[in-house]
C-alpha positions in Angstrom: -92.1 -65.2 -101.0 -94.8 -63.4 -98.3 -97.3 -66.2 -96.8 -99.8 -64.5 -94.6 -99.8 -67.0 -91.3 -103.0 -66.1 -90.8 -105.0 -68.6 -89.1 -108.5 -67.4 -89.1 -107.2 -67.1 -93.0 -106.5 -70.7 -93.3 -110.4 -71.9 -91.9 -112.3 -70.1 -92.7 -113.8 -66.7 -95.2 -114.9 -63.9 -93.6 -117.8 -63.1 -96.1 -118.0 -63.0 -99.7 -116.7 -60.9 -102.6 -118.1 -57.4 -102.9 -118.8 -55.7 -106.2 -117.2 -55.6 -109.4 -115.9 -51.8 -110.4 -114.7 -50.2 -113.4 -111.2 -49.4 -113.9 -110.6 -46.2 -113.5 -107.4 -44.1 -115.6 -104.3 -43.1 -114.0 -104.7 -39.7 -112.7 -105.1 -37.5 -109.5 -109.0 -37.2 -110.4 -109.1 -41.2 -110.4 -110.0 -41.0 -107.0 -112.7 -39.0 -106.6 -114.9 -42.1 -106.5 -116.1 -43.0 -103.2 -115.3 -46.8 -102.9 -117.2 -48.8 -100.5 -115.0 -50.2 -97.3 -114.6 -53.7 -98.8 -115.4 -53.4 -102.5 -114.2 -56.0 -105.3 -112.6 -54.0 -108.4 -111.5 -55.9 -111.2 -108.8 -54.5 -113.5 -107.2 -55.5 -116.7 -103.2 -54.9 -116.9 -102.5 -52.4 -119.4 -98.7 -52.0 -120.4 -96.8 -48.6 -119.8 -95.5 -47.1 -123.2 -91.9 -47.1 -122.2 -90.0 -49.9 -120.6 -87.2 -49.0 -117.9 -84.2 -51.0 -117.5 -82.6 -49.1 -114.9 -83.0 -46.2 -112.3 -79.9 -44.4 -112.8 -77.5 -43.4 -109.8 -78.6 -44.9 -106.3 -77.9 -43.4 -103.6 -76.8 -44.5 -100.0 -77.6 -43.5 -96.3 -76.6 -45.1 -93.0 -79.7 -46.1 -91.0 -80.5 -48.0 -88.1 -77.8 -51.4 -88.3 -77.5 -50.5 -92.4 -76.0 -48.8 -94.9 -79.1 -49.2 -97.3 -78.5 -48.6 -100.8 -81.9 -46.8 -102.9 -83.1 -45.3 -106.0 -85.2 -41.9 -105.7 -87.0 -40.4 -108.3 -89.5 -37.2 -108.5 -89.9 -33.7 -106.5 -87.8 -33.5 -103.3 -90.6 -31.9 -101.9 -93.3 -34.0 -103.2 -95.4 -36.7 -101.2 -92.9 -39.4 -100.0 -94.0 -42.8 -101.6 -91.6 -45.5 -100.6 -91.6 -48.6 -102.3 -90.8 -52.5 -101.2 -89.7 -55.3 -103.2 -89.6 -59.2 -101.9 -87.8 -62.1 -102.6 -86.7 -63.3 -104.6 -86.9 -59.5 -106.1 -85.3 -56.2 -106.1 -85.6 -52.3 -106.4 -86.7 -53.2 -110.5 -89.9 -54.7 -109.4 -90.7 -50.8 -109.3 -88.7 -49.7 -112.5 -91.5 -49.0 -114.4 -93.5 -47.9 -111.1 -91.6 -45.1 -109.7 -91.2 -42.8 -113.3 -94.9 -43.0 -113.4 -95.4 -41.7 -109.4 -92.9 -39.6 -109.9 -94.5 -37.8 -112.9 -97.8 -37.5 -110.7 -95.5 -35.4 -108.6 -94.2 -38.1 -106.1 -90.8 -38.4 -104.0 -90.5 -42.1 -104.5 -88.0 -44.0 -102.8 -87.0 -47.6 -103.8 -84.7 -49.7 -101.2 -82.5 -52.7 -101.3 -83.8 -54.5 -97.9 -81.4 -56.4 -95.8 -79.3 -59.0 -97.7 -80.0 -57.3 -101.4 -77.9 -55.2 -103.8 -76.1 -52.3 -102.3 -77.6 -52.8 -98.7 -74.8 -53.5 -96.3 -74.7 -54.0 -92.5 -72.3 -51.2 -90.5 -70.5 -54.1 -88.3 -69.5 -57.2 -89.4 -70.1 -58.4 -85.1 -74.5 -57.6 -86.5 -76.5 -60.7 -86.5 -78.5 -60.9 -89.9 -82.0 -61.4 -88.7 -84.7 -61.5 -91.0 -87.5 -62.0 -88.6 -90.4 -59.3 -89.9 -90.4 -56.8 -86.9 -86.0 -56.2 -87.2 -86.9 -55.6 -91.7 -89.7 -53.4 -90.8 -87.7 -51.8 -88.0 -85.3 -51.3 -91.3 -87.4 -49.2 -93.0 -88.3 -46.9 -89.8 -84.8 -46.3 -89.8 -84.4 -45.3 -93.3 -87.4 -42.5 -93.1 -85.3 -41.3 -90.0 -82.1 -40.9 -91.7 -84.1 -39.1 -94.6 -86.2 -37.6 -92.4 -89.8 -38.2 -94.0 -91.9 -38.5 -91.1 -94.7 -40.0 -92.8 -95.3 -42.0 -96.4 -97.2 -43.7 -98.4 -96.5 -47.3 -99.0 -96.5 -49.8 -102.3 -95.0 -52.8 -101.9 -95.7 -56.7 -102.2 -94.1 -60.3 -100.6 -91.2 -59.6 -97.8 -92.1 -55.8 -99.1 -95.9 -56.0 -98.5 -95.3 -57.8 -95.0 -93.2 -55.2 -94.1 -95.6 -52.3 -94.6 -98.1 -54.0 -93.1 -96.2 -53.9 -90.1 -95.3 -50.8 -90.4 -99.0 -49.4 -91.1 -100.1 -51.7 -88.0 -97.6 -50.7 -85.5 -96.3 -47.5 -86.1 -99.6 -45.9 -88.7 -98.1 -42.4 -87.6 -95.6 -43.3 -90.1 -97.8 -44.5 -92.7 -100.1 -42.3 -94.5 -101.5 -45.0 -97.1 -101.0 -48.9 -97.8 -100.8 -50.6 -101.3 -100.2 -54.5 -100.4 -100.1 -56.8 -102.3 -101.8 -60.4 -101.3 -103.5 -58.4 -98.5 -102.5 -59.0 -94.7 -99.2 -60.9 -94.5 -99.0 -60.4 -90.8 -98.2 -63.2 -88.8 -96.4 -65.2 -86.2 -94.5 -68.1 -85.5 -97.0 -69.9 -83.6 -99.6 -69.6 -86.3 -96.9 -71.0 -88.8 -97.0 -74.1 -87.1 -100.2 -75.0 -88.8 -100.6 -77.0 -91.5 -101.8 -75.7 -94.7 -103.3 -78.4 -97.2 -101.6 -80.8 -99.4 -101.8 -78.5 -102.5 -100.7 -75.2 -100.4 -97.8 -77.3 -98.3 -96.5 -77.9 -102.1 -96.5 -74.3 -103.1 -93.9 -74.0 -99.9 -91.7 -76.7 -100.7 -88.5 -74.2 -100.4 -89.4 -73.6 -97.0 -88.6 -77.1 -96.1 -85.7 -77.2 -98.5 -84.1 -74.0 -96.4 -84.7 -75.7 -93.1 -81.8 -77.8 -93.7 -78.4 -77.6 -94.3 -78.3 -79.6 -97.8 -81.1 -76.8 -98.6 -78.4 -73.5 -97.1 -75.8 -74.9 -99.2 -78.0 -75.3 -102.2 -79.2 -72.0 -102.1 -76.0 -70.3 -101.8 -74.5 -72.9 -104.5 -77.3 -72.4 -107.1 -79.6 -69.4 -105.8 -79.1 -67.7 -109.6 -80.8 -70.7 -111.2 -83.5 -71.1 -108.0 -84.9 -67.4 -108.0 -85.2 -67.6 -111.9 -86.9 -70.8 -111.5 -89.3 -68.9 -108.6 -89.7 -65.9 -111.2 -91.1 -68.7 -113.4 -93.5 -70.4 -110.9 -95.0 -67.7 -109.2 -95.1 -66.1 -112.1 -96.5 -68.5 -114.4 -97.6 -66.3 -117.1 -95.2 -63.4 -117.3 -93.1 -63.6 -120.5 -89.7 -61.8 -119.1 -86.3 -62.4 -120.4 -83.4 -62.9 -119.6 -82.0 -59.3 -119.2 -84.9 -58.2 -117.0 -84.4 -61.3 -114.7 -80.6 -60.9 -115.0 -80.9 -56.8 -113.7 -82.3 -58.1 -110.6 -80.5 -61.5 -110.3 -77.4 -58.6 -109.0 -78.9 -58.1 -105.8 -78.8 -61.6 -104.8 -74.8 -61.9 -104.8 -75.0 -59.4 -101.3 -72.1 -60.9 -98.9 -75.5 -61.3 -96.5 -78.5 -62.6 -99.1 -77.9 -66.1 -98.0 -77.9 -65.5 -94.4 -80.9 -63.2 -94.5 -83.1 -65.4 -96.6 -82.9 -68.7 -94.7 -83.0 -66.9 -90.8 -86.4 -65.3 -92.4 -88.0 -68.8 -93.8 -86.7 -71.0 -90.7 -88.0 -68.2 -88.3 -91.0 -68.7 -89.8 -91.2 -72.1 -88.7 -89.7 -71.8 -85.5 -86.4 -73.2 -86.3 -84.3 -70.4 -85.4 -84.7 -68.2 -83.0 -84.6 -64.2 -83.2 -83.0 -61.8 -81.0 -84.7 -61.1 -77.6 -85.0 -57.4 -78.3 -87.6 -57.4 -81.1 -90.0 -59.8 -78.7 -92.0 -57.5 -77.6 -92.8 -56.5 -81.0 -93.8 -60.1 -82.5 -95.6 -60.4 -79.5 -97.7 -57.6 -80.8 -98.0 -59.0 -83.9 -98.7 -62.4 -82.9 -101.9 -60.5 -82.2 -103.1 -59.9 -85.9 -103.4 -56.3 -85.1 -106.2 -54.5 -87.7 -104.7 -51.8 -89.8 -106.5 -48.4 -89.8 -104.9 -46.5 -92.7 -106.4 -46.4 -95.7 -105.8 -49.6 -98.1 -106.2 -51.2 -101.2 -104.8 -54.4 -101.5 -104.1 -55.9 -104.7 -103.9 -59.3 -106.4 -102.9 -60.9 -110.0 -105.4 -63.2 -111.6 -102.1 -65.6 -112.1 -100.3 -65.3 -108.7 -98.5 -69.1 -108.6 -97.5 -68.1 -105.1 -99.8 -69.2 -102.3 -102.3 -66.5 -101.4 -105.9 -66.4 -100.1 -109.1 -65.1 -100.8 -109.1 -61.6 -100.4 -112.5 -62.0 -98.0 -110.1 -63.7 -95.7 -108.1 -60.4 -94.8 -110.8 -58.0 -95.6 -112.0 -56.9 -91.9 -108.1 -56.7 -90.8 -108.2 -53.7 -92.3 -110.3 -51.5 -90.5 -110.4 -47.8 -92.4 -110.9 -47.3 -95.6 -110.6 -50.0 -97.7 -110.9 -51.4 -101.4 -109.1 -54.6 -103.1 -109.0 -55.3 -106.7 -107.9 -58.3 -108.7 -105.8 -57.5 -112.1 -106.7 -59.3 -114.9 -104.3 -60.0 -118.0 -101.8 -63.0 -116.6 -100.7 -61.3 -114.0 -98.4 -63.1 -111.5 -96.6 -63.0 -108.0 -94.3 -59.9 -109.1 -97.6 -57.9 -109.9 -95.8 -54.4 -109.6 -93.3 -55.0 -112.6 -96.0 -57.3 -114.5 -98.7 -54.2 -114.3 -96.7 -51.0 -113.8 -100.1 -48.9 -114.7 -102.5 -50.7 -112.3 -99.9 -50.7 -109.6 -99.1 -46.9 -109.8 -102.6 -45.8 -109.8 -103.6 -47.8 -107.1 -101.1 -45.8 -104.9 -102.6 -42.5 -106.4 -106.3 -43.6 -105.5 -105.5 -44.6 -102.3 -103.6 -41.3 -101.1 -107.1 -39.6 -102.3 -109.0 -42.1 -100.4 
């Protein structure tokens, strides 16, 4: 689950709240409305007519260190939109996403990161690093192999810190930004703070996957521990078993284990990462602004930690709107409010 390490974030605001906007409908003309750099739109998850339970054929391209496995839906010569699940999440998180950009004329592209579903490393001699920079380096490498030279972005938790990244470092690569939970860029250094009592709680699985009781545990029981994430960061959403069950798939990938505990005991400075990619956390360590447009999004029941959206608001430096959606909506906002999800990415590409 994304944490931004912040540490401005963790001290302080940077200024209230701005305005409280009606929700527009999904469609292109949506957008027309000029929205002010940091304004405040409330929402209200509406439910998509039609429920999807899977995305039919993936497909599979080598790129970068990967094989990366991915779902693609709309126009091949449409606007590229590529989408980015978390953990403990896959592709589905955007099931009921991706028909709805694709019918607004989209090329959407949904893949597995590193360590999930049909994502597989080329050499079995490759490390599996999950520091940020190597996943974000991931998804450079996919758009290479595809040859989109620029896209939009969607995505939320590992997902959201990974476009953010992307939109930071490389913004000739990203046209637009949809994150969710706002600016998730951070460092090692600023990890070592502590957060409160109350927040230190919401992160007890970090502390569980910094030792080796907590490795084997996952690996042993990590069916059982995502559902029971699903439940508490999600506190609200209804799913069953069959929708948790579709996703719970991805998490047998030979790597998942490996992937998911390097990422969380980077984090925290208790593994390292691979020399190479220093120069690029380095950068980050920064808290570099982004500059392409943005609207960042948040559920009104997220049981994951998160911060006030005034805390990120002046990292993002172009154009910029956030709004909260109402209705019970948790962690896993995409696949909880397909509707307000998929017209975010439409406003903001007519920012």
């Amino acid at each position: 689950m994304s944490h931004t390490n912040f540490n401005a974030g963790r001290r302080r605001f940077f200024g209230a709240a701005a305005v409280t906007m009606a929700a527009a409908p999904l469609s292109l003309s949506a957008c027309g409305q000029a929205m002010a750099s940091a304004a405040a739109t409330t929402q209200t998850a509406t439910k998509t007519g039609t429920t999807h339970t899977s995305f039919g054929p993936l497909k599979q391209v080598n790129a970068g260190l990967l094989n990366i496995g991915y779902a693609e839906a709309g126009p091949s010569n449409g606007p590229v939109v590529i989408l980015l699940h978390g953990w403990p999440y896959d592709i589905h998180s955007f099931v009921d996403v991706t028909p709805l950009l694709a019918k607004a004329g989209y090329r959407v592209i949904v893949p597995y990161l590193r360590g999930y579903g049909t994502t597989t490393f080329l050499s079995s001699s490759t490390f599996r690093n999950g520091q940020p920079s190597v996943v974000a380096l991931d998804i450079i490498a996919l758009m290479d192999a595809l040859k989109i030279k620029k896209a939009l972005f969607g995505a939320f938790d590992w997902g959201a810190r990974t476009a953010d990244i992307i939109a930071a470092l490389w913004p000739e690569r990203c046209k637009a930004l949809v994150s969710v939970s706002g600016y998730l860029i951070g460092s090692q250094q600023a990890g070592k703070t502590p957060l409160k009592p109350v927040a230190e709680l919401q992160w007890w699985y970090q502390y569980y996957f910094a030792t080796d009781r907590g490795r084997d545990g996952y690996d042993m029981y990590r069916h059982d521990f995502n559902k029971l994430i699903w439940r508490t960061a999600s506190p609200k959403w209804n799913f069953d078993d069959a929708t948790y069950e579709r996703t719970a798939t991805a998490f047998t990938n030979p790597d998942h284990v490996s992937i998911v505990i390097h990422n969380y005991r980077w984090r925290l400075d208790l593994a390292k990462g691979e020399p190479q990619y220093d120069a690029l956390e380095q950068r980050l360590a920064t808290g570099p602004t982004i500059g392409v447009p943005t609207i960042t999004l948040e559920g009104d029941a997220n049981g994951a930690f998160h911060v006030d959206p005034s805390v990120y608001a002046k990292k993002f430096t172009g154009h910029y709107a956030h709004r909260t959606i109402k209705g019970g909506v948790g962690h896993n906002l995409p696949q909880e409010a397909p509707q307000a999800f998929a017209r975010a990415v439409i406003d903001v590409d007519h920012f």
